[in-house]
C-alpha positions in Angstrom: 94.8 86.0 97.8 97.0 89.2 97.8 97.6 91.1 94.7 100.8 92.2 94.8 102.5 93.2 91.8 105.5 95.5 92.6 108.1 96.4 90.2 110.9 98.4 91.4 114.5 98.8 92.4 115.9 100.1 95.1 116.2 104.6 94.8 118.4 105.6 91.5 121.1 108.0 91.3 119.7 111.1 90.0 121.6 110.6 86.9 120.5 107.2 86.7 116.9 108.2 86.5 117.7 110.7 83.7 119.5 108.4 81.6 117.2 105.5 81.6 114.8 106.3 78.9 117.8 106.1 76.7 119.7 103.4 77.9 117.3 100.7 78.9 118.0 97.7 77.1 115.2 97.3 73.9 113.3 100.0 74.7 112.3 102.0 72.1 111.3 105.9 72.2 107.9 105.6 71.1 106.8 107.5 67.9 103.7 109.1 66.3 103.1 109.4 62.8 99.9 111.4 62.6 99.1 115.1 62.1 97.8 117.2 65.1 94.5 119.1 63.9 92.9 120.3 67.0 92.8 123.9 68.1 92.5 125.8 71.6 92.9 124.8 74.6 93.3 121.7 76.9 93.4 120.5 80.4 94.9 116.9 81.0 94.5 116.6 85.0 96.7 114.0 86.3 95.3 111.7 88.4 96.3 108.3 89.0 97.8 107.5 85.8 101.6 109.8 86.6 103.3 108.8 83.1 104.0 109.1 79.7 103.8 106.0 77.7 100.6 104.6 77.1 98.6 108.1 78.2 95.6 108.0 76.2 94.4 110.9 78.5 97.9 112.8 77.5 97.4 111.7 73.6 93.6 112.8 73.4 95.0 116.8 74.6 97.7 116.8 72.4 95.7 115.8 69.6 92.4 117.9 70.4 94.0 121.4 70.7 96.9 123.7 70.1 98.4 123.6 73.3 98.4 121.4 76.8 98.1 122.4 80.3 99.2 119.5 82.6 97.4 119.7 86.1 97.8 117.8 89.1 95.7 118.8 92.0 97.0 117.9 95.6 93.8 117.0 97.0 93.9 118.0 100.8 91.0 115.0 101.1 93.5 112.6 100.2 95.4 113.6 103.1 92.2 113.2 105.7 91.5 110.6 107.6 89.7 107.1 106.6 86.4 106.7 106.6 85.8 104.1 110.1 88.3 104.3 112.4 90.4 107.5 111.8 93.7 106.4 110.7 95.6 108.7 107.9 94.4 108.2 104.3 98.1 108.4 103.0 100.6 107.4 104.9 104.3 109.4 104.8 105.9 106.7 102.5 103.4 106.7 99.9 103.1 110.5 99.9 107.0 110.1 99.0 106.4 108.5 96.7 103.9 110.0 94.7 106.4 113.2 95.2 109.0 111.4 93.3 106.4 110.5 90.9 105.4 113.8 90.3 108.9 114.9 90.2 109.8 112.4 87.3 106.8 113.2 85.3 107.8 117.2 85.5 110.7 116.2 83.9 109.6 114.2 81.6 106.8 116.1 80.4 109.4 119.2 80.1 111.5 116.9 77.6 108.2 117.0 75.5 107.2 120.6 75.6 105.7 120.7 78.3 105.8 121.5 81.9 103.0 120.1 85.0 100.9 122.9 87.1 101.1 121.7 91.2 98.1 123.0 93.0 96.5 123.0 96.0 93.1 121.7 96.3 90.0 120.1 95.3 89.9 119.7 92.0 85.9 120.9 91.5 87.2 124.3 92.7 91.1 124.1 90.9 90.1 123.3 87.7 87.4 125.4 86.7 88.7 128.4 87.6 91.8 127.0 84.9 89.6 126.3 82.6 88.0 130.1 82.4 91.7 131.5 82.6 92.7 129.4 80.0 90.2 128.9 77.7 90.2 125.5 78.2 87.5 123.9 75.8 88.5 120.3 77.4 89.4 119.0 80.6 90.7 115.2 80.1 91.3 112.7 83.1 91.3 109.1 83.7 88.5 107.5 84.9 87.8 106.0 88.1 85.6 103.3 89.8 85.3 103.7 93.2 82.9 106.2 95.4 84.8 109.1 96.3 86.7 109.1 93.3 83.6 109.3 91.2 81.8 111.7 93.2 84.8 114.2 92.4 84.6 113.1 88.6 80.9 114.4 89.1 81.4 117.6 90.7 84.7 118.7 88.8 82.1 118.2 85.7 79.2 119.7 87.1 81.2 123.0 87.8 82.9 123.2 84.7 79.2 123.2 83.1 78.9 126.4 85.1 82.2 128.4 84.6 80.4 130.9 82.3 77.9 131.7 85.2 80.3 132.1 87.8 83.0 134.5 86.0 85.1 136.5 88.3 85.9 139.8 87.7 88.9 140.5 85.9 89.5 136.8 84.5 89.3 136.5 80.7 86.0 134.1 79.2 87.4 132.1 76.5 85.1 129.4 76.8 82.4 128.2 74.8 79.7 130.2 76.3 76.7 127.4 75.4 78.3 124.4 76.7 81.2 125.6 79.1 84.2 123.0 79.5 83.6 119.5 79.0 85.2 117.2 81.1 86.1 114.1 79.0 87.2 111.0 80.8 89.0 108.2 79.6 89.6 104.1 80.7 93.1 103.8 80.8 93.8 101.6 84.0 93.5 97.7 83.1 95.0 95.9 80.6 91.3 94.7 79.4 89.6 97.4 78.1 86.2 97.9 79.5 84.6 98.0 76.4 86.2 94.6 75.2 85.2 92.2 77.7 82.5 89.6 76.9 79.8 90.5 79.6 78.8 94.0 81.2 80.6 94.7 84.7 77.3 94.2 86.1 77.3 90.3 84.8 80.9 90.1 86.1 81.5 86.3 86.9 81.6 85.8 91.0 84.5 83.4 90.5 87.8 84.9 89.0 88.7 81.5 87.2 85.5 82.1 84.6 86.9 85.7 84.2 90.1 84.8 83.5 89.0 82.1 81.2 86.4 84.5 79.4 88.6 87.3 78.7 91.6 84.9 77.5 89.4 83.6 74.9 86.9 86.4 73.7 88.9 89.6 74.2 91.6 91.1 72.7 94.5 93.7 74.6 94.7 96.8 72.8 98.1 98.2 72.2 99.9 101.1 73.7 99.4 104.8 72.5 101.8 106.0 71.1 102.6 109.5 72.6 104.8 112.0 69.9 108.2 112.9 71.1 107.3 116.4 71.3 104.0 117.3 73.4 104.0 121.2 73.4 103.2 124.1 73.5 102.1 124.8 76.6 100.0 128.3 77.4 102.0 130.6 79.1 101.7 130.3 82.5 103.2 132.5 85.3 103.7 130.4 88.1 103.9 126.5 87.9 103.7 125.6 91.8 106.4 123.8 93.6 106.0 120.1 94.4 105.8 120.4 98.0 107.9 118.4 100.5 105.7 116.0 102.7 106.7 118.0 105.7 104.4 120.4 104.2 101.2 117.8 103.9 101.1 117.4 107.6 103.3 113.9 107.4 107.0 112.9 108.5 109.3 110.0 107.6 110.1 107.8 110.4 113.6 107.6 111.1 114.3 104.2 111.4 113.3 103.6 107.7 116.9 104.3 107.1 118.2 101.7 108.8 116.4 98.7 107.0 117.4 99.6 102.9 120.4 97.3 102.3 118.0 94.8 101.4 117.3 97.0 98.6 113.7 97.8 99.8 113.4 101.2 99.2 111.7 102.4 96.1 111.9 105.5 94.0 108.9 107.0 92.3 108.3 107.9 88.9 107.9 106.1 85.5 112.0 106.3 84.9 112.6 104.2 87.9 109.8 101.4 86.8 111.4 101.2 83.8 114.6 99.7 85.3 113.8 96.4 86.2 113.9 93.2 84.8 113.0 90.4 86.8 110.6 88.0 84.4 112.9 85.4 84.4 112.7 84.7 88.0 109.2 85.8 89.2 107.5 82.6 89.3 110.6 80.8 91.7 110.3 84.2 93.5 106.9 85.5 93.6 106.2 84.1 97.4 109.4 85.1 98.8 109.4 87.5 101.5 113.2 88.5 101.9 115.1 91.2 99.2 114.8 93.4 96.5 114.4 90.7 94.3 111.5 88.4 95.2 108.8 89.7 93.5 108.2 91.8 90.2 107.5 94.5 92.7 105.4 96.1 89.8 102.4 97.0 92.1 103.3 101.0 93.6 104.0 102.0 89.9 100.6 100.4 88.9 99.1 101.8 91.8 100.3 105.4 91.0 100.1 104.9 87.4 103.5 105.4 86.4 103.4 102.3 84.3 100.5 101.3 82.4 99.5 97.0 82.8 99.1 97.2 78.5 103.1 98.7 78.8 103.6 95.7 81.0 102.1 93.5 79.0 103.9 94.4 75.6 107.2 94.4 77.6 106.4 90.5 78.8 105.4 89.6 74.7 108.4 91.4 73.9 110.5 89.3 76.1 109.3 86.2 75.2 109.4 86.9 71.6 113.6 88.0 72.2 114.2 85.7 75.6 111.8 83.1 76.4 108.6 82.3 77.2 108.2 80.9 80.6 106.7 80.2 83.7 107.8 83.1 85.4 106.0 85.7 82.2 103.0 83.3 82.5 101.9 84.3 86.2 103.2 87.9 85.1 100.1 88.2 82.8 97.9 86.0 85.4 98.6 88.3 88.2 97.5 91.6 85.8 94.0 89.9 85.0 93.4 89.6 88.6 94.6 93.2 89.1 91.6 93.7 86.0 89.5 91.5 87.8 89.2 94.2 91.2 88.6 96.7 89.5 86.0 95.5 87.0 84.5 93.8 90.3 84.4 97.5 92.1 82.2 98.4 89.2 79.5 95.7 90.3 80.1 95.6 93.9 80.0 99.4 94.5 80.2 100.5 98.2 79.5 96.9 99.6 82.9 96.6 99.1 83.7 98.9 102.3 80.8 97.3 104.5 81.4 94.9 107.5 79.6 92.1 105.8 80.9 92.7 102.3 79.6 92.2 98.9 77.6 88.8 100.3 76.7 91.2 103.8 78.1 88.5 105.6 77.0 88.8 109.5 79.8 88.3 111.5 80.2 89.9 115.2 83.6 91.4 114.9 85.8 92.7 117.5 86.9 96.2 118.0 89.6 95.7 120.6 91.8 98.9 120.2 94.9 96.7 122.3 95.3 93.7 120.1 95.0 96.0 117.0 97.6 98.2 118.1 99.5 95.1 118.7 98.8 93.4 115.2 100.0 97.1 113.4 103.0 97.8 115.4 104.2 94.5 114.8 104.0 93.2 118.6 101.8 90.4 118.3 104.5 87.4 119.9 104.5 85.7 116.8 107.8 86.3 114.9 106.2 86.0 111.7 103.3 88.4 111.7 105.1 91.5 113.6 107.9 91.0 110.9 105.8 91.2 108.2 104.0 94.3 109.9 107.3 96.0 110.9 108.6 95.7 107.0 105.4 97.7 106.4 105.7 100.3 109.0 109.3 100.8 107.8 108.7 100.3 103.9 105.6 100.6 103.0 106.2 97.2 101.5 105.0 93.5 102.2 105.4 90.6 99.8 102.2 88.4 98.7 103.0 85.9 101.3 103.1 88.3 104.1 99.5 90.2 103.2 97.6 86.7 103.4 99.2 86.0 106.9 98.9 89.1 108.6 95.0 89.2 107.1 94.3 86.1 108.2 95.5 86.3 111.9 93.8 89.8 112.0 90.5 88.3 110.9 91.1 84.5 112.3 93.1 84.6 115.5 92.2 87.7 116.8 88.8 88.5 115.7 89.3 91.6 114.5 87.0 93.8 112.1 88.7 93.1 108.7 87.6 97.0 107.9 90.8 97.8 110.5 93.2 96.1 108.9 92.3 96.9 105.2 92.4 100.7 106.4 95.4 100.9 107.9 96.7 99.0 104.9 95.1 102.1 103.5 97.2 104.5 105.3 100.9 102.5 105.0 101.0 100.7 101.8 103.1 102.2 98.7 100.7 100.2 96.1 97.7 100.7 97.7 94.3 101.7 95.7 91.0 101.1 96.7 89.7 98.1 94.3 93.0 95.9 95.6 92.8 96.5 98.7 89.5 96.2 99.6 88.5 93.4 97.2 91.5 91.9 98.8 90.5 92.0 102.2 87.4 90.5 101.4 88.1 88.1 100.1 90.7 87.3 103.4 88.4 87.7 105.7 85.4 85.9 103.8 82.9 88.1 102.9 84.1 89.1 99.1 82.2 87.0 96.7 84.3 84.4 96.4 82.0 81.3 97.9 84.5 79.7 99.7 85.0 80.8 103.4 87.2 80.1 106.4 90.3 80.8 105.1 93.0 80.4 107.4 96.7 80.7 107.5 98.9 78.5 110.1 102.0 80.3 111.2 103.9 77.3 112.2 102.8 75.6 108.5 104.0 79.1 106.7 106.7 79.7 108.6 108.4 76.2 107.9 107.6 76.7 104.5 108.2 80.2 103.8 111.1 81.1 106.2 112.5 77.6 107.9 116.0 79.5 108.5 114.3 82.7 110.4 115.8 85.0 107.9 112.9 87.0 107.3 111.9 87.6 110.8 115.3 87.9 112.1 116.2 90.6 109.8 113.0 92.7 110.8 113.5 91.4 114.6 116.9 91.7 115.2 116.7 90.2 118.7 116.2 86.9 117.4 119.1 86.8 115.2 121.5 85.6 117.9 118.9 82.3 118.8 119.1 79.3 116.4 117.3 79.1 113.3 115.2 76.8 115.0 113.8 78.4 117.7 113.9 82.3 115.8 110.1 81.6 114.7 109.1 80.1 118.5 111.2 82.0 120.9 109.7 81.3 123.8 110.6 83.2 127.1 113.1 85.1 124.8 110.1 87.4 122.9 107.0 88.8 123.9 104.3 87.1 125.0 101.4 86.2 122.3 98.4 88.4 122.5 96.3 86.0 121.8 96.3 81.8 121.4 96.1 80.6 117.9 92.8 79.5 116.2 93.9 76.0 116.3 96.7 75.7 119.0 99.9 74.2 117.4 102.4 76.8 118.4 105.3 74.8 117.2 106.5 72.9 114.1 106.0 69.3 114.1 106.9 66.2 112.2 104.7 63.8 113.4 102.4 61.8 111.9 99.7 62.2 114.7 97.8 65.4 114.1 94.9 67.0 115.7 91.8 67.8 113.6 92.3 71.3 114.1 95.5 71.0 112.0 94.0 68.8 110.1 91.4 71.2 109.1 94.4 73.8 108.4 95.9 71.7 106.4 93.1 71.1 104.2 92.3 74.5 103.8 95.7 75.3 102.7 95.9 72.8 100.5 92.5 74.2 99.1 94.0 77.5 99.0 97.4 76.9 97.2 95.4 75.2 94.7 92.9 77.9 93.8 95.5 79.9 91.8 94.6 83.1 92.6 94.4 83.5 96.2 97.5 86.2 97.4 96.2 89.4 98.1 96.9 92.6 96.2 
C-alpha cells in the first residue's frame, strides 16, 4: 500500500516556469480583500511547506507586522546520515530538487515584495540571532509531526525565549524584552485540518477504511488562504545568501541520470512547475502504471516539499469536476490525499514506534542484515527483471510508480528477509517525495508490522509482471540488455541475466496458464486478491 501521489512534468523552459502563473488554464491569481493592521517585525521560516498559495504560515506574517523576513535554513542535519544503517539522509536528486524549489519560491516571493534569506545552519542557532537583529516579535513556521522535526520546533522556541539574555555585543535589541520572540506554529500540511476531525489523533482509528469514512461524513475541508498580491516590505537586509549548488552540500548527480529522461521522468522543483499539469482525467486508468511521464498524477515530490498544498489540490479537483467532469479518475485523486492525511495523523499516535524493528504492534520478527543481498536489492541486481528495474528507475530518478514500491518492499521483506528499516531508509536517502510519515507508515505497513491487522503480504513477480508489464517494456527500458529478447522471455531471461540472489518465497519463477497450481501460489493468489481489494494498499 504505497502512497504515491506525484504530480509533475518533465523540467520547464525557464521561460515556461515564469509564465505559468499567468497562463495556466482557469487559474486564478488569488486575491485578498482585508486590511493589514499588524506592526513590527516577522519571521516566516520556510520549512517544508516551499510555496505561495495556500501559506497560512506566509498569510499570518503579512498580516501580524509591517514587514516579512522569509528564512530558510539549510540544515546541515538534513544532509547527515540515517539514523540505523548510515546511508545519506538526502539523496543528490532530492537536494535538486528542493534547490529548484527554493529557486522558484525566490522568485515568486520577489514578485510579492519580497525576497527569501538562504542560510546555513541549524535553525535554533539561525533564527535567533535574526530575530534580535531584526526585531522580530514573531517567528512563524509549519508545524511538524515527527521526532526530529519536533525536537528542533522545541529548541528553535526555547532559544528564542532567551534572545534577550544572550545579546551580543554590537547587535541592536528590538525585541520584547519580557517575553522575547514567540515562535508560532501553524498546521498547514493535510487537507483535513487537525482540529476538524471527529476523534483526537490519539483515538485515530487502526483501520484507514473507518478514517476515511469518519472524516467524509463529520468533517468539513477548509478552503485555501488567500495570500494578497503584494506581500512586502521586507527589512532591509544586506546580504540575502546564495542558493547553493548541491556540489556544495557534499552530494553529486550521477551521470547516467541523463541518459533515461525521454520518458519524460525528470522533474523540476518549485510551485510553477506543479502547477502545469493536468492529468485527472486519466489517473484512475493510469494510477498503477509503471512506464512514462504520464502514469500517475505524480503529485507526491511537490506535496512532499510543500510546493503545492493537498487543500490547493483539492479545490483544483472540485474545480474540475464542476467545469469538466466528475469521475473516476478525481475520485481516487481525493482518496489517495486522505490516505496521505491518514500517515500523518497516524505519526501523531504512533510516535517513534514508527522507526522500530517491530513497529507500532512491536512485532518480533528475526530479520536479516545481510549487507550482499541488500546491496543487490538497491543497485538493482537482484536477477529478477522486475525488481532491479524498478530499483534502477529510482537510482536514476528518484522516482518509482505505486506499483513498483509494493514490489520491491515486498521481496525486500518477503523473499529476502531483510530488515524492512533498510529498505525504508534508503528510500529515505533516494526518493524525490519522500517525508517521514509516508515512508515509514508505508513500510510498515509492507512489511507487516504497521497497525494494519492483516499480515503476510506478499507480492508474486511472475503474477505482477504478467499483469503489470506482459510486453517487458518497463524492464527493458530500465535493462536495456533485455530489449533484444522476446517480450516473452524479457521478465524470465534465464542464462541471458544474472543469476537470482535468492529463490522466491513460493517458487514459481515463470508465468503459467495452467489450471494446476501449487498451494504456495495458491496462497499468493489469495493474498493478492485480498490486497487489490482493500482499497488502499500502494505505498506512499
Amino acid at each position: 500500500m504505497w502512497r504515491t501521489f506525484y504530480f509533475g512534468p518533465g523540467r520547464p523552459k525557464e521561460k515556461h516556469i515564469t509564465a505559468l502563473l499567468i497562463n495556466l488554464p482557469g487559474y486564478q491569481a488569488p486575491t485578498f480583500d482585508g486590511q493589514r493592521k499588524g506592526k513590527g517585525v516577522s519571521i516566516v521560516w520556510f520549512r517544508n511547506d516551499l510555496r505561495i498559495l495556500d501559506n497560512e504560515v506566509l498569510f499570518k506574517a503579512w498580516a501580524s507586522s509591517e514587514a516579512v523576513l522569509p528564512v530558510y535554513c539549510l540544515d546541515p542535519r538534513l544532509f547527515a546520515t540515517t539514523h540505523y544503517f548510515g546511508f545519506p539522509k538526502t539523496g543528490a536528486l532530492r537536494a535538486q530538487f528542493v534547490v529548484e524549489c527554493l529557486i522558484d519560491l525566490k522568485r515568486s516571493l520577489m514578485k510579492r515584495g519580497l525576497n527569501l534569506l538562504i542560510q546555513q545552519g541549524k535553525p535554533e542557532q539561525i533564527l535567533p540571532i535574526l530575530a534580535k537583529t531584526y526585531g522580530a516579535h514573531t517567528v512563524y513556521a509549519q508545524k511538524e509531526t515527527c521526532s526530529e522535526e519536533v525536537n528542533v520546533e522545541r529548541l528553535v522556541s526555547k532559544n528564542l525565549k532567551k534572545i534577550m539574555e544572550q545579546s551580543p555585543e554590537g547587535i541592536s535589541n528590538k525585541c520584547n524584552p519580557t517575553n522575547g520572540t514567540k515562535l508560532e506554529l501553524t498546521w498547514g500540511c493535510s487537507m483535513y485540518h487537525i482540529d476538524d476531525l471527529p476523534f483526537s489523533c490519539t483515538s485515530l482509528p487502526d483501520v484507514y477504511t473507518q478514517f476515511r469514512k469518519s472524516v467524509e461524513s463529520k468533517s468539513v475541508i477548509r478552503s485555501c488562504i488567500k495570500v494578497p498580491a503584494s506581500l512586502g516590505p521586507a527589512p532591509s537586509v544586506e546580504d540575502w545568501g546564495c542558493i547553493p549548488e548541491i556540489s556544495s552540500l557534499g552530494l553529486q548527480m550521477e551521470k547516467a541520470r541523463c541518459r533515461f529522461v525521454s520518458k519524460g521522468m525528470a522533474f523540476a522543483g518549485g510551485e510553477s512547475a506543479a502547477l502545469s499539469r493536468d492529468l485527472l482525467r486519466t489517473y484512475k486508468v493510469t494510477r498503477n502504471g509503471m512506464l512514462g511521464p504520464d502514469y500517475s498524477t505524480k503529485f507526491s515530490p511537490w506535496l512532499a516539499s510543500g510546493s503545492l498544498s493537498p487543500r490547493f489540490i483539492y479545490e483544483e479537483v472540485k474545480r474540475y469536476e464542476k467545469q469538466r467532469e466528475s469521475n473516476d479518475s478525481t475520485y481516487w485523486v481525493l482518496f489517495e490525499l486522505i490516505w496521505r492525511d491518514y500517515f500523518r495523523f497516524l505519526s501523531i499516535k504512533q510516535e517513534n514506534s514508527l522507526f522500530h524493528a517491530g513497529g507500532p504492534r512491536n512485532v518480533q520478527t528475526n530479520w536479516s542484515l545481510d549487507q550482499g543481498l541488500f546491496d543487490a536489492w538497491r543497485n538493482g541486481r537482484t536477477g529478477y527483471p522486475l525488481v532491479d528495474a524498478n530499483m534502477r528507475e529510482l537510482l536514476t530518478t528518484g522516482f518509482m510508480s505505486n506499483r513498483g514500491r509494493q514490489i520491491v518492499c515486498s521481496f525486500l521483506v518477503r523473499d529476502m528477509g531483510i530488515d524492512w528499516r533498510m529498505g525504508a531508509e534508503w528510500f529515505e536517502t533516494c526518493l524525490l517525495d519522500y517525508d517521514p510519515c509516508s515512508n515509514y507508515g508505508n513500510w510498515t505497513y509492507g512489511a507487516g508490522v504497521g497497525n494494519d491487522p492483516r499480515e503476510d503480504r506478499y507480492f508474486s513477480i511472475p503474477k505482477q509482471a504478467q499483469n503489470y508489464d506482459p510486453d517487458g517494456e518497463f524492464v527493458s527500458y530500465w535493462l536495456p540488455q533485455l530489449r533484444a529478447l522476446p517480450k516473452e522471455k524479457r521478465h524470465f531471461p534465464g542464462m541471458s541475466y544474472i543469476k537470482p540472489v535468492v529463490p522466491l518465497k513460493f517458487g514459481n519463477t515463470k508465468p503459467t496458464n495452467s489450471r494446476t497450481t501449487t498451494s504456495g501460489t495458491r496462497r499468493v493468489a489469495i493474498e493478492e486478491n485480498k490486497w487489490r481489494n482493500h482499497k488502499g494498499n500502494r505505498m506512499q
